[in-house]
Structures are given as C-alpha cells and as structure tokens.
N, C-alpha and C positions, 0 to 999 in steps of 0.2 A: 704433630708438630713438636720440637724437642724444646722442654722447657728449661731455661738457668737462672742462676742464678749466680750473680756476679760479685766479688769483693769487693771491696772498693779500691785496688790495688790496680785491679781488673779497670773498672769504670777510669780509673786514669789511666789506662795504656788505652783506652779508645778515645776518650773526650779530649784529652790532653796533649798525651804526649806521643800519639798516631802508632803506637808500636804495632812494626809488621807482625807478630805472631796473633795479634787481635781483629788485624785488619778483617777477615772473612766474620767472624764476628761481629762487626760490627755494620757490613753488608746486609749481612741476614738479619738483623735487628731492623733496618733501616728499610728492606724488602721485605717485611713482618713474614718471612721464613722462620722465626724461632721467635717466641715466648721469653721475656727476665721482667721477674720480679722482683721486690721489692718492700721492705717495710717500714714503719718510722724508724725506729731503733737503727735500721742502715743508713737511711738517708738522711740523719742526724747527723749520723759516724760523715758520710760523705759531706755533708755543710761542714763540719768542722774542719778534714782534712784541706778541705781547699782553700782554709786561711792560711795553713802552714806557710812560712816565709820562703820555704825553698823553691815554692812551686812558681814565685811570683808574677801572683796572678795581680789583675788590680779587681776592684771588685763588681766591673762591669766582668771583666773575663770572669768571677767566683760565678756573679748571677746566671750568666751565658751559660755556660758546661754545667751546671745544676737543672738551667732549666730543660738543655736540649735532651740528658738522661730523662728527667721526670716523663716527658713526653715518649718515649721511646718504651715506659716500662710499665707495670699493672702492679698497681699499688695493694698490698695485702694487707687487711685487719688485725689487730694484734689477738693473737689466740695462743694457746698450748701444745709445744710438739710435742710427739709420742718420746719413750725416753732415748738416746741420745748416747753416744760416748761420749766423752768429758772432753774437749780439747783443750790442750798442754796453758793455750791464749787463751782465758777468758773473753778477749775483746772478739774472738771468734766463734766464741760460740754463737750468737746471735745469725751467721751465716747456715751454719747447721742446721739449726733451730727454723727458719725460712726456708732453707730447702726441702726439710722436711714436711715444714706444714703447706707448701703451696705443692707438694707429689713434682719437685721438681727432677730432671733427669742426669742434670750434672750442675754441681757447685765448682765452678771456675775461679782459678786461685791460685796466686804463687806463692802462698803464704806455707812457711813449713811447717808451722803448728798442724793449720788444716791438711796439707799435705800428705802430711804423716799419716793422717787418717783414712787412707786412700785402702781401696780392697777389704775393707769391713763389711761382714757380709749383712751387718745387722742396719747396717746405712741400706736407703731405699734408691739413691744415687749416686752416682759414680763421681769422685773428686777429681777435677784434670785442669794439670794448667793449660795458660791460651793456645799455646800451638797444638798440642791434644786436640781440644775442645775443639779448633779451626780447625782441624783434621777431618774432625769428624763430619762439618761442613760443607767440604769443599764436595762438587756435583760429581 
C-alpha cells in the first residue's frame, strides 16, 4: 500500500477547494487504498491555515475540513529524521522531516521549495505534485 504524505497545500485541493488533479487522491484515501500521514507540527501548520481570510471559511466550515482529514489520516509521534537536505522554506521542512520518519513513498506537493527537491537520490521518497501522484493511482 503506497504511503503519502501530504502538504497542506495538497490537503486544501481535497478538503476544500475539490481540485480535479487530487480528485483520485482523495478516492483512494477515502477507499483506504493508500496510507497519509501526519504530525503535530503539520496539523498545526493545517489549523492555522484554514483561518486564513481568503479561504472564507466560517468556523464550523475550519472544524468540518480539520476534522474529516484527521479522520482519514495516522497520526505520527514526534521523533528524529535521519538527516535530510535543507529546503530553500523552512516552514517545509517539517514535510520532509514526516516523510522521512514515517518510510513514506511520496511527499505530495506544489510547493516549489519542496519541489526543487525532487530526484535526490539521498530522499527515501519521491516528491510529485497531485496530478503525478493521481497518476500514479489510477487502476
């Protein structure tokens, strides 16, 4: 079963705002065909993003989409990844860092910090944004 682990970029093109290149993604999550995890450190990053004003949510909609990920994903303990290349975003490296320590198979992501960091061979996972990632998916 292929494990991911998702951005939070990622988690609002499915919870939120239905983007077709996550749709398969978010199928296979919901028919527990694939594995995403999770850890405080993200799902903080994720509480916080969905105050943002742009997204205007109210905050039965914040609770809602907070809770139907949590439920969908396996929450990981906070521990030590092995080391790591540095990404350009700090606020990404905590992505890396989870992919790493849960032996995930792909960090999903439009983000071009992480991006960039795509084909290192010293990563244990393959970085791909959604439509990649759904690629990968489809039967």
């Amino acid at each position: 079963m292929l494990r991911l682990v998702l951005d939070t970029n990622v988690v609002l093109d499915l919870f939120h705002w239905a983007n077709t290149d996550a749709v398969p993604i978010m199928a296979a999550l919901e028919a527990g065909q694939i594995e995403c995890f999770a850890d405080a450190r993200t799902m903080d990053e994720l509480q916080r993003v969905l105050t943002y004003p742009q997204l205007k949510l109210t905050p039965e909609m914040r609770v809602d989409r907070y809770h139907r990920y949590s439920r969908l994903i396996q929450l990981i303990a906070p521990g030590e990844a092995p080391p790591l290349p540095r990404c350009k975003d700090r606020d990404d490296q905590k992505f890396l860092e989870l992919a790493a320590r849960c032996s995930a198979n792909l960090l999903v992501s439009k983000d071009k910090a992480l991006l960039r960091l795509r084909g290192r061979t010293t990563l244990g996972f393959q970085i791909l944004k959604p439509d990649a990632a759904s690629a990968l998916l489809q039967p």
